[in-house]
C-alpha positions in Angstrom: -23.5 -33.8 20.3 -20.3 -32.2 21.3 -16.9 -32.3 19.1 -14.6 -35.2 21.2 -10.8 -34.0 20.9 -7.8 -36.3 20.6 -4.7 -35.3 20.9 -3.4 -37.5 18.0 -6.3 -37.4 16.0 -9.5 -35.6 14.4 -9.6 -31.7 15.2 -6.8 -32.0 17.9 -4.8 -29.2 19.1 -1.1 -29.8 18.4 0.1 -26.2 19.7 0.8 -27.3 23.3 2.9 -30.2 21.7 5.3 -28.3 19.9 4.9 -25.3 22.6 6.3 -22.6 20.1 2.7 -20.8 19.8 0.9 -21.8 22.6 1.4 -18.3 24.3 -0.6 -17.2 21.4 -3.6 -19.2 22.2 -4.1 -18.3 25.5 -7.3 -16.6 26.6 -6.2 -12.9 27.4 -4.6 -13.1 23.2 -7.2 -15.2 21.5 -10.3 -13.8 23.0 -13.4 -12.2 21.6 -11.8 -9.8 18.9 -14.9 -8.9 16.7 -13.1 -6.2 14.7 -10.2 -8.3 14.3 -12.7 -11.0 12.7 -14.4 -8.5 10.2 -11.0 -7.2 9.3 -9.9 -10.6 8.3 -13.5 -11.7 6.5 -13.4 -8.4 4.7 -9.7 -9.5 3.3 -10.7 -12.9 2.0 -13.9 -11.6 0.3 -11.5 -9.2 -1.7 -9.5 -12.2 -3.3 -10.1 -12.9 -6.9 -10.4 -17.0 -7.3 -10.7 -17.2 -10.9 -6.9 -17.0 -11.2 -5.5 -18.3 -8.3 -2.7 -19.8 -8.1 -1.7 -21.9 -4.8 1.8 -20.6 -3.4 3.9 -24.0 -2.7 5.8 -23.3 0.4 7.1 -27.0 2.1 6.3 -27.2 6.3 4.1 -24.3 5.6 1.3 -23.1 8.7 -2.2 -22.4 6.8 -5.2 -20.9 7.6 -7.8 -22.9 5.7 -11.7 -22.1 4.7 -13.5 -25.1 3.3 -17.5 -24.5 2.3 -20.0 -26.9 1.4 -21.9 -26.5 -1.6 -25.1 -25.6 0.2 -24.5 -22.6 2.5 -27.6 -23.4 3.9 -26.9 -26.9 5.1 -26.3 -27.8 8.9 -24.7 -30.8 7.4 -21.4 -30.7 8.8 -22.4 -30.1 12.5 -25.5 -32.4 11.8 -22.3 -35.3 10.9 -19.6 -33.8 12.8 -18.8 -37.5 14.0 -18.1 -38.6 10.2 -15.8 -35.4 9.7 -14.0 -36.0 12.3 -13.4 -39.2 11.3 -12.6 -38.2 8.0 -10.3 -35.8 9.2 -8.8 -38.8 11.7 -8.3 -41.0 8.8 -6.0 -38.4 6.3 -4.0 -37.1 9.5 -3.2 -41.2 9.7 -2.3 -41.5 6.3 -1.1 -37.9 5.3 -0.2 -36.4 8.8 -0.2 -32.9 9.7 -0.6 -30.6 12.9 -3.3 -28.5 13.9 -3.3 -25.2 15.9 -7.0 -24.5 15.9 -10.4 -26.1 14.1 -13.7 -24.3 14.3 -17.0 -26.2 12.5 -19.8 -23.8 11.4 -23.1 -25.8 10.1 -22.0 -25.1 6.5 -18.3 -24.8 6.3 -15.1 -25.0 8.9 -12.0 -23.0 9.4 -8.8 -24.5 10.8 -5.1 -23.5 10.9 -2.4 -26.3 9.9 1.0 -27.0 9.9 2.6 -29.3 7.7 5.1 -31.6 8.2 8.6 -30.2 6.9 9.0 -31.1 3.1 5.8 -31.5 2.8 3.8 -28.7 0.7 0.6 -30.9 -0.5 -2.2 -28.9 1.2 -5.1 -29.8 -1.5 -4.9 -33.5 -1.5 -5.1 -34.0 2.4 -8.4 -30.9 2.0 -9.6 -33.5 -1.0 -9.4 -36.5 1.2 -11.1 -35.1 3.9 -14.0 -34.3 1.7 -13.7 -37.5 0.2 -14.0 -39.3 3.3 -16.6 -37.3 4.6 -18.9 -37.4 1.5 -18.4 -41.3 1.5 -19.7 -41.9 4.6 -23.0 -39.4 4.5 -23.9 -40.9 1.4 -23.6 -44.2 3.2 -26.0 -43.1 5.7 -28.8 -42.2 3.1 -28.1 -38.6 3.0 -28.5 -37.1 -0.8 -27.2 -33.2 -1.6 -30.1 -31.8 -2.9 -29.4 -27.9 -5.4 -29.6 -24.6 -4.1 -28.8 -21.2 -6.0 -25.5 -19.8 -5.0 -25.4 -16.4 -3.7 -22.1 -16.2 -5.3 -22.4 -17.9 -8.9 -20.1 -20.3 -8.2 -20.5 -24.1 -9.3 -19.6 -25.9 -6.5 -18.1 -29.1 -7.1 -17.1 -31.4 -9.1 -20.0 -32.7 -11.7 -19.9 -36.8 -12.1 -20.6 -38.0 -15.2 -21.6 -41.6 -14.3 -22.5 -43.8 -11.8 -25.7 -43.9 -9.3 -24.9 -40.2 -8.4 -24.7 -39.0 -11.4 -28.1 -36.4 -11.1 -27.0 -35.4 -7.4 -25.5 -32.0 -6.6 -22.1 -32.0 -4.9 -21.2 -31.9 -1.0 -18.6 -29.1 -1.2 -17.9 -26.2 -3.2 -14.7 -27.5 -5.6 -12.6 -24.8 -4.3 -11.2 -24.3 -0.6 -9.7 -21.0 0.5 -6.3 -20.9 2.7 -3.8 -18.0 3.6 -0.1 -18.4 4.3 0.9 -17.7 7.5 3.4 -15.0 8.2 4.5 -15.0 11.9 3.3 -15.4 15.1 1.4 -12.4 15.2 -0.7 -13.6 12.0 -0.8 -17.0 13.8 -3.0 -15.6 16.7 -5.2 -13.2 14.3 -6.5 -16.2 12.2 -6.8 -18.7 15.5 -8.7 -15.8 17.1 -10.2 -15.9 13.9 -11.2 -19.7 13.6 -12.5 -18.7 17.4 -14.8 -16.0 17.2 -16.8 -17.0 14.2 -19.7 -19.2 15.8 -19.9 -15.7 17.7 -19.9 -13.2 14.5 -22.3 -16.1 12.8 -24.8 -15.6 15.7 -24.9 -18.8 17.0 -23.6 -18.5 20.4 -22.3 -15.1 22.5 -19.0 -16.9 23.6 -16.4 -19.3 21.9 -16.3 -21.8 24.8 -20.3 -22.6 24.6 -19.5 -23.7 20.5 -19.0 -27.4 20.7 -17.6 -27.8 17.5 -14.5 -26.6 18.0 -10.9 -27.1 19.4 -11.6 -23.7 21.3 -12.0 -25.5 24.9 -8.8 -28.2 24.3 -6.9 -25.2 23.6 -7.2 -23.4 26.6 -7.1 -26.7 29.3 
């Protein structure tokens, strides 16, 4: 099943829109940049979480990195329809742009701009997996544990209800960079681009169907 686009919803490209950037995402910028890629991974893996404190910065462009609790799930490509329609549903409600969106079987990467005034990155992320986590347990699916590689406890525990015994969807944290100019726009684009490649799952951005690569570059 291949990722649909819309312009005005799910994992739509909104650089051509506002036309500022779009030079940036061309093909001969944003192409296969591998050391780019590991430059970038190496960076976030450096980050201490345990005392992070998000920046606030209103009409801010972010680079985002949300995980699912099991890093060995194919989950989100597996029920790429429902996350896209989760993502649909908060861009209705809570909108914001986005300049690229890549979905990896266990996590996705996208880069955002939000609307001017508006700094609340972590309730639209919480939404989404909100959404999303809604409507696969609707269609029978139940999170089953996995050690993490990491020793992080992903999630949020519940304390009551019918899923109270069930391991969580995502991890509790997400990840996300502020972006500094346009420069660092096309590094983390290239970035949400290349990683199906650097994963091993295809040898080219443009055969990944879950991703805004293709919408990008029409």
């Amino acid at each position: 099943m291949k990722l649909r686009i819309e312009v005005n919803s799910g994992f739509a490209g909104a650089a051509a829109a506002r036309g500022g950037r779009k030079a940036f995402i061309s093909w001969g910028i944003v192409g296969v940049n591998p050391d780019l890629h590991e430059r970038l991974t190496k960076s976030m893996h450096r980050l201490p979480m345990l005392d992070y404190r998000r920046p606030v910065v209103a009409g801010a462009c972010v680079f985002l990195t949300v995980n699912l609790a099991d890093r060995q799930s194919d989950l989100l490509v597996r029920e790429v329809g429902a996350l896209r329609q989760a993502v649909a549903e908060t861009r209705a409600t809570r909108p914001f742009a986005v300049d690229a969106w890549v979905v990896l079987p266990d996590h996705f990467h996208s880069v955002w701009q939000l609307p001017e005034g508006d700094a609340d990155i972590a309730t639209r992320v919480a939404a989404i997996k909100a959404r999303f986590s809604m409507a696969v347990r609707r269609s029978g699916f139940t999170p089953t544990s996995h050690p993490n590689r990491h020793g992080v406890k992903a999630g949020r525990s519940r304390t009551g209800g019918r899923f109270r015994d069930e391991a969580p969807i995502w991890q509790k944290r997400f990840w996300e960079h502020h972006i500094r100019d346009d420069a660092d726009h096309a590094a983390h684009v290239n970035y949400c681009w290349i990683n199906p490649v650097k994963h091993g799952l295809v040898d080219d951005p443009a055969k990944w169907p879950f991703s805004s690569f293709n919408a990008e570059r029409a």
